[in-house]
Backbone as JSON, one array per atom type, in Angstrom:
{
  "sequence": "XXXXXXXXXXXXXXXXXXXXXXXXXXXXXXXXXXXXXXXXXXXXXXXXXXXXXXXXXXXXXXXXXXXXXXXXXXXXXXXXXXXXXXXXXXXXXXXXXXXXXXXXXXXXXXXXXXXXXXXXXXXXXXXXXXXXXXXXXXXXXXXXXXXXXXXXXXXXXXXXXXXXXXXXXXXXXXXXXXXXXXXXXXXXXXXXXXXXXXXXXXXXXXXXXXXXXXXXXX",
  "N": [[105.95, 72.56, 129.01], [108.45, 73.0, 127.79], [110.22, 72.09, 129.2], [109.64, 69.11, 128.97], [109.73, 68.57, 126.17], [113.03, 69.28, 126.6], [113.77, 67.77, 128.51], [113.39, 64.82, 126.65], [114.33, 65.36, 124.62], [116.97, 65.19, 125.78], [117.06, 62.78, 126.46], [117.66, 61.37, 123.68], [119.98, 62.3, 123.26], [121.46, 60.65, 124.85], [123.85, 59.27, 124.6], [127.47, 57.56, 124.44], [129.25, 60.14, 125.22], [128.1, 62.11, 126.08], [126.65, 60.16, 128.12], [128.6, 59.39, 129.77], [129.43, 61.58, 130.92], [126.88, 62.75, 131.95], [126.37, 60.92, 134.26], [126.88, 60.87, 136.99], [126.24, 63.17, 139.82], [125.36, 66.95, 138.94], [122.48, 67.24, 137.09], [120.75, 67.89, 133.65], [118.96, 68.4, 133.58], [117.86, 69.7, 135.69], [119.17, 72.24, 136.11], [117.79, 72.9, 134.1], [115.28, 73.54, 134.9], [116.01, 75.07, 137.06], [116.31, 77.37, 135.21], [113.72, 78.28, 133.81], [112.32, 78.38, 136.13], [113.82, 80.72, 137.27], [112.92, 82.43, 134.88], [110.41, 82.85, 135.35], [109.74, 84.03, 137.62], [111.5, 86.34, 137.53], [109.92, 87.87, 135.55], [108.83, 91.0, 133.87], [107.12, 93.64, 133.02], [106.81, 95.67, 129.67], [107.23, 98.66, 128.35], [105.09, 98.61, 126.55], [103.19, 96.84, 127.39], [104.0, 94.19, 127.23], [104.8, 91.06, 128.11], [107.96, 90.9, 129.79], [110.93, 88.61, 129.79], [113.99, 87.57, 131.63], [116.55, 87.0, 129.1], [119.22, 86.19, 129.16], [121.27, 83.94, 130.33], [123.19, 82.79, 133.24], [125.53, 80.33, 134.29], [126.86, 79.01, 137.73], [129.64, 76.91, 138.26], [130.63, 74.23, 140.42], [134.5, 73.78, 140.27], [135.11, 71.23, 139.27], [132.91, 70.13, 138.64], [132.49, 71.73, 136.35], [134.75, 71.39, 134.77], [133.94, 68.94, 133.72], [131.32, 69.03, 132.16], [132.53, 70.69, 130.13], [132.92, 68.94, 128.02], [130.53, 68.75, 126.97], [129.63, 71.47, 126.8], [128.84, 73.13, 124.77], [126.46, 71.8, 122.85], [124.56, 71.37, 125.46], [124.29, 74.51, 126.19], [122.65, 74.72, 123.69], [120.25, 73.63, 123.99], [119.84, 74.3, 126.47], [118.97, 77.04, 125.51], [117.32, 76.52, 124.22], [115.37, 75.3, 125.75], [114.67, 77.73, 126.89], [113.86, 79.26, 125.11], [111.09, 77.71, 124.3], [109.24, 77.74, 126.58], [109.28, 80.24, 126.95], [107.89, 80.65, 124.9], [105.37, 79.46, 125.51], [104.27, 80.66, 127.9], [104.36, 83.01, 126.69], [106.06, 84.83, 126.65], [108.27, 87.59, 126.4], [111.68, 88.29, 124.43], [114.36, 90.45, 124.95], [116.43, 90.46, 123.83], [118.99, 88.51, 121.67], [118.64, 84.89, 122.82], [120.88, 83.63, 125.69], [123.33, 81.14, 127.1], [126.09, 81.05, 129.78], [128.43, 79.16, 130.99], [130.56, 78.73, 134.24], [133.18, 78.86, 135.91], [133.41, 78.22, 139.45], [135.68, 78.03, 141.76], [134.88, 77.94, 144.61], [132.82, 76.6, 145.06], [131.42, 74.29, 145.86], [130.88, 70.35, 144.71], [128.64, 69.77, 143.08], [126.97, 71.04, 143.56], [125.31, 74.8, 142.34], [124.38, 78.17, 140.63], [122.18, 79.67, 139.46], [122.03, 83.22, 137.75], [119.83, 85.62, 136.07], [119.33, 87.35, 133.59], [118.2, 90.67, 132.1], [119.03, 91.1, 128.43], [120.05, 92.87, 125.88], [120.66, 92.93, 122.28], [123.5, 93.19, 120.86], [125.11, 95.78, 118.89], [124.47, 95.69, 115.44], [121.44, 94.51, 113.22], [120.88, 91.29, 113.49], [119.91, 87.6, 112.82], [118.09, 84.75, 111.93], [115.93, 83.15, 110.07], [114.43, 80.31, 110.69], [113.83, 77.34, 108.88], [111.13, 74.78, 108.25], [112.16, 72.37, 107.67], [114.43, 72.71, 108.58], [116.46, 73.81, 107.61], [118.67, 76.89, 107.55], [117.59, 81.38, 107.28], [119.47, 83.33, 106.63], [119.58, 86.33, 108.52], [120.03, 90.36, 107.03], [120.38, 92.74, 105.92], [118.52, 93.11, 103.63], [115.5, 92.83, 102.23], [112.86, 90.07, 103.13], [111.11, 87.95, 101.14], [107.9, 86.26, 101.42], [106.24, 83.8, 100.28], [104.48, 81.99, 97.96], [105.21, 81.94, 95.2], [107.8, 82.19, 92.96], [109.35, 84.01, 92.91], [109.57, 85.28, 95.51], [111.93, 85.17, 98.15], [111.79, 83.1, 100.04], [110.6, 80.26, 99.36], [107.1, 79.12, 99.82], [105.68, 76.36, 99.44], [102.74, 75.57, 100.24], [99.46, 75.07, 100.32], [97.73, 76.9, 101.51], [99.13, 79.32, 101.8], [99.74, 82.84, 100.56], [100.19, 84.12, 97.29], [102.42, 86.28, 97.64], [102.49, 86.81, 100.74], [103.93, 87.46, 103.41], [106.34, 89.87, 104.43], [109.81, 90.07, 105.91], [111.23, 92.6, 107.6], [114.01, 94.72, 107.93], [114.93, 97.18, 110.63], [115.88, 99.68, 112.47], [115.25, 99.05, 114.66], [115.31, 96.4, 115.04], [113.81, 93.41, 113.55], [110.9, 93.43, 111.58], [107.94, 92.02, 111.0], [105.9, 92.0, 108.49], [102.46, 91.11, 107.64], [101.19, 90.83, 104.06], [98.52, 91.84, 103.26], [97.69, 88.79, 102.78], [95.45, 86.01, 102.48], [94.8, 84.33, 104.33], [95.85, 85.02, 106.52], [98.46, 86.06, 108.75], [100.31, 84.53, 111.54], [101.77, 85.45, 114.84], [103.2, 83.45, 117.08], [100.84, 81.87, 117.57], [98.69, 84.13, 117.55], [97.16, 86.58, 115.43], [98.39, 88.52, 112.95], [99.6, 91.9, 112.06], [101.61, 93.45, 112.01], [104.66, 93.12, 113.37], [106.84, 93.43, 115.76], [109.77, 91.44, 115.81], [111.3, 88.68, 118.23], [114.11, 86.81, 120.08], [112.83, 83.42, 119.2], [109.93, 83.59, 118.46], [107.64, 82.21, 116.66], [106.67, 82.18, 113.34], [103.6, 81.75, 111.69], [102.54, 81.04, 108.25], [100.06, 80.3, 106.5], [100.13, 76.59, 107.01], [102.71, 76.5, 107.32], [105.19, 76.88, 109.88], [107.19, 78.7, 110.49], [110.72, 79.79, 112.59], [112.04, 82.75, 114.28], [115.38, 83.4, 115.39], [117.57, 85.25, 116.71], [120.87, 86.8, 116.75]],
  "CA": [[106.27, 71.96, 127.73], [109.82, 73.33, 127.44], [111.01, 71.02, 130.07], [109.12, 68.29, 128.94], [110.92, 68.74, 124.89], [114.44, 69.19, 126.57], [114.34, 65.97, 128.81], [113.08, 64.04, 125.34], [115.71, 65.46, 123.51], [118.33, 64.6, 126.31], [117.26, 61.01, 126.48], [117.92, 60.79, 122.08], [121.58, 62.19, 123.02], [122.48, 60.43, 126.39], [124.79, 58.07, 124.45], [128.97, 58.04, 124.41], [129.54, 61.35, 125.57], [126.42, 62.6, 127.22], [125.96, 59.17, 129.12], [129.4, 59.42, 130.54], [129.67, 63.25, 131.88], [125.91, 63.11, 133.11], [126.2, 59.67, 134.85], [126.78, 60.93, 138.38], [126.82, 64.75, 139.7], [124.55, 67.56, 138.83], [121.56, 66.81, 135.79], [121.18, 69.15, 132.59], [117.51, 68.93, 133.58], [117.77, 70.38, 136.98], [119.81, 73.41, 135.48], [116.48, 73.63, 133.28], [113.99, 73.74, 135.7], [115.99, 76.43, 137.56], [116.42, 78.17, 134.21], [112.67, 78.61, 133.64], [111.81, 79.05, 137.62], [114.51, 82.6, 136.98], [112.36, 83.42, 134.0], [109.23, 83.06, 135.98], [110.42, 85.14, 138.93], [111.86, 87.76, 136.97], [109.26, 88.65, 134.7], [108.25, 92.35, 133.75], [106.15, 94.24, 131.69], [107.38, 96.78, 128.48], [106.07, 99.55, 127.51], [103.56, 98.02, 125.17], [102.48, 95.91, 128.25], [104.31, 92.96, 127.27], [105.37, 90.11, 129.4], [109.25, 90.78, 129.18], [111.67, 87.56, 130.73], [115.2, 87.3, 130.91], [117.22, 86.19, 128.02], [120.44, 85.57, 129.32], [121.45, 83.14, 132.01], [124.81, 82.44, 133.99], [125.39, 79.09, 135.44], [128.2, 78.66, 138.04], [129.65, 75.82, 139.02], [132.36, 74.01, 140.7], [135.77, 73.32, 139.44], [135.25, 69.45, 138.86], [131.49, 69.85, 137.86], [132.84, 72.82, 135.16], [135.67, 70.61, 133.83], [132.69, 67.61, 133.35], [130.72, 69.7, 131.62], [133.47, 71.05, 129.19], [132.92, 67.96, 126.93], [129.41, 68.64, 125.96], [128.98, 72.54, 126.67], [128.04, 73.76, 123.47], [125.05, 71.27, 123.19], [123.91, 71.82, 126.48], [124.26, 75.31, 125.96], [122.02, 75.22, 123.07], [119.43, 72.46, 124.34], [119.24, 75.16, 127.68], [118.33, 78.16, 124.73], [115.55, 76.27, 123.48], [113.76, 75.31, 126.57], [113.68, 78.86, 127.19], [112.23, 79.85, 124.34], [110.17, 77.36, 124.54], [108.81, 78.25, 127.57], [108.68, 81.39, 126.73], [106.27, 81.1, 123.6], [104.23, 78.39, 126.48], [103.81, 81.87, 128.97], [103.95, 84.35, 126.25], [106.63, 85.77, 127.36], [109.47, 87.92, 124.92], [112.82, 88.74, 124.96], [114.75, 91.75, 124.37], [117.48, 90.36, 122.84], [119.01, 86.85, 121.78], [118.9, 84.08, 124.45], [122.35, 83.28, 125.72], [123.25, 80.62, 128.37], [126.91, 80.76, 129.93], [129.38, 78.24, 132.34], [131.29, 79.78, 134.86], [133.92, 78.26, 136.82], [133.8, 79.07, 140.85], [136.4, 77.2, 142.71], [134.71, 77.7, 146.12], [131.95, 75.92, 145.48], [131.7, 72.17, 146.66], [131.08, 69.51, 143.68], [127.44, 68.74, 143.06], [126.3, 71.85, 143.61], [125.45, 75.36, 141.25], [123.69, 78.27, 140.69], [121.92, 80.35, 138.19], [121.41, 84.16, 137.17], [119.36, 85.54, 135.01], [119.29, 88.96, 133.55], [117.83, 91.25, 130.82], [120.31, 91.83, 127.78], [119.81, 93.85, 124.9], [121.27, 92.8, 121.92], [124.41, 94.21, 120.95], [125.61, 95.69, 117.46], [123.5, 95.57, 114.81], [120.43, 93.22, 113.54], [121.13, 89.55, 112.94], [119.56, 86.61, 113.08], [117.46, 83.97, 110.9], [114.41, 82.38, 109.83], [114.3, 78.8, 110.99], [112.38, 76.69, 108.59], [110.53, 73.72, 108.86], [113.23, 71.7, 107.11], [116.23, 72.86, 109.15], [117.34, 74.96, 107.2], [118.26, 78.62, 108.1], [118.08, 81.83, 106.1], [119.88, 84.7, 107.29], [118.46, 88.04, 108.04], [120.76, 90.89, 107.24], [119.99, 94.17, 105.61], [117.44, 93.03, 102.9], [113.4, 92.53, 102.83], [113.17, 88.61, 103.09], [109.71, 87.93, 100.66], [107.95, 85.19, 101.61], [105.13, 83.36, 99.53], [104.34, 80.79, 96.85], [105.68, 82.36, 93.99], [109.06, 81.87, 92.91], [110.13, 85.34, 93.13], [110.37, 85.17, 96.66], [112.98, 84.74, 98.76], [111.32, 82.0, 100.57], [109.05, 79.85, 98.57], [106.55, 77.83, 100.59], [104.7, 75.05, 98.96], [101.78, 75.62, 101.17], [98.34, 75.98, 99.21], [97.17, 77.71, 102.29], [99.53, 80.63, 101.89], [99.46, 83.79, 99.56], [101.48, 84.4, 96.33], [103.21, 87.05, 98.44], [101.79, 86.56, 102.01], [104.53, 88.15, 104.26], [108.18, 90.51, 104.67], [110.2, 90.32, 107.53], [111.69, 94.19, 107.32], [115.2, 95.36, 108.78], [114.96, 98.51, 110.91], [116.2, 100.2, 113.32], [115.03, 98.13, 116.45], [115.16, 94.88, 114.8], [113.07, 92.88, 112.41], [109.46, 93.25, 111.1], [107.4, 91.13, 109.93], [104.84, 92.74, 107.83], [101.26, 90.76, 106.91], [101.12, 91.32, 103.13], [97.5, 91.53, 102.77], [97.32, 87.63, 102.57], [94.11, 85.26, 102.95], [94.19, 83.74, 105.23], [96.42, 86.14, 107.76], [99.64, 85.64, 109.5], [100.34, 84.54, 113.22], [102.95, 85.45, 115.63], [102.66, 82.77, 118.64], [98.83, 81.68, 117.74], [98.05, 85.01, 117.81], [96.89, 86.95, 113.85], [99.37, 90.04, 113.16], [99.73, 92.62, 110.96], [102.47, 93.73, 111.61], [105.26, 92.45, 114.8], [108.63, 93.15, 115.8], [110.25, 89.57, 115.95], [112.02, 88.8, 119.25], [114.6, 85.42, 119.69], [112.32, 81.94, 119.48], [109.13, 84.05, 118.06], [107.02, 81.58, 116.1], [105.7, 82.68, 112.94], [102.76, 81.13, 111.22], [102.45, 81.28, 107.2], [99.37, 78.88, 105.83], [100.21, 75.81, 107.76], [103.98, 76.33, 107.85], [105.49, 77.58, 111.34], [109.02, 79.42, 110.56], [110.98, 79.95, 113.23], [112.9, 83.32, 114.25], [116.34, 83.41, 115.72], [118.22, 86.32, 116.72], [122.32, 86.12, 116.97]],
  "C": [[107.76, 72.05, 127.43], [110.85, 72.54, 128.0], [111.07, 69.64, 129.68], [110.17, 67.8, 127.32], [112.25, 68.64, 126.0], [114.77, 68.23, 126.99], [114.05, 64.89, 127.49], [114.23, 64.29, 124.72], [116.89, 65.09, 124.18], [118.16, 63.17, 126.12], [117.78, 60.6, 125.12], [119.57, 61.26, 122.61], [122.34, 61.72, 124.4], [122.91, 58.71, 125.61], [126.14, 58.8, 124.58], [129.03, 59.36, 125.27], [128.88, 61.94, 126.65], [126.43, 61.95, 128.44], [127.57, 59.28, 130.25], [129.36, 60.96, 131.25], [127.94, 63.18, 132.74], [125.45, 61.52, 134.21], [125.93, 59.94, 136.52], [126.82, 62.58, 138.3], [125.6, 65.66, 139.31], [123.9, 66.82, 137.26], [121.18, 68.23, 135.33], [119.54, 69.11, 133.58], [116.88, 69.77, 135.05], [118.44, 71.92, 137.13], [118.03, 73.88, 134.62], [115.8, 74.06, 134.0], [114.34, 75.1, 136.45], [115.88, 77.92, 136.57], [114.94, 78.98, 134.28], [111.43, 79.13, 135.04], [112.57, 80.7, 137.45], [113.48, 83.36, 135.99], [110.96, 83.67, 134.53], [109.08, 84.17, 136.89], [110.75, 86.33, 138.45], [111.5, 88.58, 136.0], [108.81, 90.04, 134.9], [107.71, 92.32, 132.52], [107.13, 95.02, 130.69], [106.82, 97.4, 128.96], [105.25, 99.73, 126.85], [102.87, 97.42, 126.1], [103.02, 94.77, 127.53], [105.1, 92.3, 127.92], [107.0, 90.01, 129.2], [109.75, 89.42, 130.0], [113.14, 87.88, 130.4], [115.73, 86.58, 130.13], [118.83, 85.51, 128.21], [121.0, 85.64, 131.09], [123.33, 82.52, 132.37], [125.0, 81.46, 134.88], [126.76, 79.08, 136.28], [128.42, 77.37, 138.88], [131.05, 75.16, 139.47], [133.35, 73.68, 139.92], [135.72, 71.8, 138.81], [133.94, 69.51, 138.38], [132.01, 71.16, 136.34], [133.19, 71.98, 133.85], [134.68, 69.42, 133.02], [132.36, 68.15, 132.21], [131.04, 70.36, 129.8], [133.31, 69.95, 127.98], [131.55, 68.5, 126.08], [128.62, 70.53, 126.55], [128.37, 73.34, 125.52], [126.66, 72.76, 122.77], [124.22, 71.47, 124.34], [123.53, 72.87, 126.28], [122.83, 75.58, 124.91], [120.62, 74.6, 122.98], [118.51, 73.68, 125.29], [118.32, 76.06, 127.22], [117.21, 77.59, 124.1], [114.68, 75.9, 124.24], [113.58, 76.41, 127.07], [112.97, 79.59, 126.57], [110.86, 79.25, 124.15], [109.1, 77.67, 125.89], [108.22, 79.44, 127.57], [107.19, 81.81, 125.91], [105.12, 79.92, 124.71], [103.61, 79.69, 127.41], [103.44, 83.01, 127.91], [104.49, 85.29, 126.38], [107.18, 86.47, 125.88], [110.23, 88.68, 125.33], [113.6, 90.02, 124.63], [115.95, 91.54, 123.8], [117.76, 88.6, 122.61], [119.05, 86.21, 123.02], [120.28, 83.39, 124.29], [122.32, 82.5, 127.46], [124.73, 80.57, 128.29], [127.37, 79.96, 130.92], [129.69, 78.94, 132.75], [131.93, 78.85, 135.82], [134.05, 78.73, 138.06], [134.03, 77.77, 141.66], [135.94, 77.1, 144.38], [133.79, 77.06, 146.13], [131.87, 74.22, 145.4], [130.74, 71.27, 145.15], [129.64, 69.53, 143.7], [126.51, 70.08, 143.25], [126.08, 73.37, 142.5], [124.37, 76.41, 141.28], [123.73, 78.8, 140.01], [121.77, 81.68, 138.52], [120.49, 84.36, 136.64], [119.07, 87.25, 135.01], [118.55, 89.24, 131.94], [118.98, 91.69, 129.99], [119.64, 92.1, 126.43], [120.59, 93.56, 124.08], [122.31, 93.82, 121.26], [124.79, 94.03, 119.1], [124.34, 96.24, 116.55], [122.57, 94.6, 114.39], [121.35, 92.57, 113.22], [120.54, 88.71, 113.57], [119.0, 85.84, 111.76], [116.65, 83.67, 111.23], [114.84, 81.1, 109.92], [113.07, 78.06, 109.82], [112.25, 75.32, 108.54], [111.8, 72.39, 108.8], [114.47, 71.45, 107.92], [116.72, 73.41, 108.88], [117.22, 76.79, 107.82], [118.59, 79.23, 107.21], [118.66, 83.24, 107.09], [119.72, 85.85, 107.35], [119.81, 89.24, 107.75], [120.25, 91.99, 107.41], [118.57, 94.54, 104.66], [116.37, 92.55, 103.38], [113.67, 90.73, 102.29], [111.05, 89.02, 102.5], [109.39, 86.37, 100.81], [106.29, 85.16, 101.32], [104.93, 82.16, 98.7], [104.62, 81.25, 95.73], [107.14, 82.81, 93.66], [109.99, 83.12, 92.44], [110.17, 85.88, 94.27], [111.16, 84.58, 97.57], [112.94, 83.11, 99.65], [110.07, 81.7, 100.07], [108.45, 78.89, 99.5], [105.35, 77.41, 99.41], [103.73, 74.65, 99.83], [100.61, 76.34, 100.44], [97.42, 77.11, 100.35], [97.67, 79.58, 102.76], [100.13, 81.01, 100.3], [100.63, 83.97, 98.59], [102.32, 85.17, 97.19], [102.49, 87.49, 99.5], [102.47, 86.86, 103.19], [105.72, 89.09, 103.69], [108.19, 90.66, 105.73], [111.33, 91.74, 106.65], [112.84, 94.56, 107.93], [114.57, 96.54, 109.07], [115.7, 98.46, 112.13], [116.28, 99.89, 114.99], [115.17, 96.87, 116.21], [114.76, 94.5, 113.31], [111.79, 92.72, 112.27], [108.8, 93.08, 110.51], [106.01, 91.97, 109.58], [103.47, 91.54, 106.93], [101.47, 91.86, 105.17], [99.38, 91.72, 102.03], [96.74, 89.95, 102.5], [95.91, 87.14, 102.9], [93.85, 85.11, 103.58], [95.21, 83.89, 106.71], [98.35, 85.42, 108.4], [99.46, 85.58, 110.89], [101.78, 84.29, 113.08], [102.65, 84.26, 116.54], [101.68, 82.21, 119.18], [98.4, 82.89, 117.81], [98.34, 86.12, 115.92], [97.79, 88.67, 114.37], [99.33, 90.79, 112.18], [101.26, 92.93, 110.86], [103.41, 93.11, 113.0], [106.8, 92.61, 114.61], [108.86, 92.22, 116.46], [111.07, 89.88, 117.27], [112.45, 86.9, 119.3], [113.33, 84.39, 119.8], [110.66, 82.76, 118.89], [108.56, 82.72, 116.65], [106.11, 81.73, 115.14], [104.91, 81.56, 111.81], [101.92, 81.51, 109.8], [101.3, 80.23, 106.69], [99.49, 77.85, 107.49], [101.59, 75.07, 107.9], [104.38, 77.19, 108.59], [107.37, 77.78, 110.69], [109.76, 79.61, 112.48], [112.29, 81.35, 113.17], [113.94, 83.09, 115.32], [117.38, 84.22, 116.09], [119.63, 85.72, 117.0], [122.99, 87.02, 116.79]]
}
């Protein structure tokens, strides 16, 4: 599925820009496929038993495929981070820190060609990230309890008759962010799967009523 979304979404931006740098030469979607073959390959377990993958990937490529590239790396870049989370929430996998994809310039290698990394990284610092919601909009996680319900004393109001006056908190601590079931009706899901409680990890998919938030680490 993750592959399937990123070539869709390349075909809406392969005008001006796009259509000229990927005309001839390596394709974003052949960078994907190896992307999500690394996360396949290099899966492990936790300590909870969960399916860990790597989150951050290193592309290198030649000097004249680099320079190409340079026009539209920060879309690519962030096209690459969503078919791996996508992918990820398709296997089930989860990450241990944000997903990060970098370029890398290596002059010895011959035009047309490229290859990938992929490693475990741990995010660095302290928390951050956001709630993705349906809209587009993002809210930013910092230090405070993010309340989220139908009643206009929380932080995030959803207009969803299927979820609870106060029907979640995502929680700052110490390892991250946790989302806490508030007793609600009709339950919360992580990923299709009912939670009570869950420490969030990047591209984590949570499910309020019959609105899907999205988390984001950064």
């Amino acid at each position: 599925m993750g592959i399937r979304n990123f070539e869709t979404r390349l075909e809406r931006m392969v005008e001006g820009t796009f259509a000229r740098v990927f005309r001839s030469g390596i394709k974003p979607v052949e960078i994907a496929r190896k992307l999500v073959r690394a996360m396949d390959d290099n899966r492990s377990v936790g300590v909870s038993g969960e399916a860990l993958t790597p989150n951050h990937f290193d592309v290198f490529l030649s000097a004249e495929d680099f320079e190409r590239f340079q026009e539209v790396e920060g879309s690519l870049r962030r096209e690459l981070g969503e078919a791996a989370r996508e992918h990820a929430r398709d296997q089930g996998y989860h990450f241990m820190g944000p997903v990060g994809v970098e370029f890398h310039k290596a002059d010895d290698y011959p035009t047309g060609s490229f290859q990938l990394t992929a490693a475990f990284r741990e995010g660095i610092g302290g928390n951050a990230g956001s709630l993705v919601l349906p809209t587009g909009d993002r809210v930013p996680l910092a230090d405070a309890v993010i309340l989220m319900g139908r009643l206009p004393d929380c932080t995030i109001v959803l207009a969803d008759p299927n979820v609870s006056r106060h029907h979640a908190e995502v929680r700052p601590t110490a390892t991250g962010y946790q989302l806490v079931d508030l007793g609600s009706t009709n339950g919360t899901k992580v990923n299709r799967a009912k939670v009570s409680q869950h420490l969030l990890t990047d591209g984590d998919q949570i499910m309020l009523g019959n609105t899907v938030i999205t988390f984001e680490a950064s």
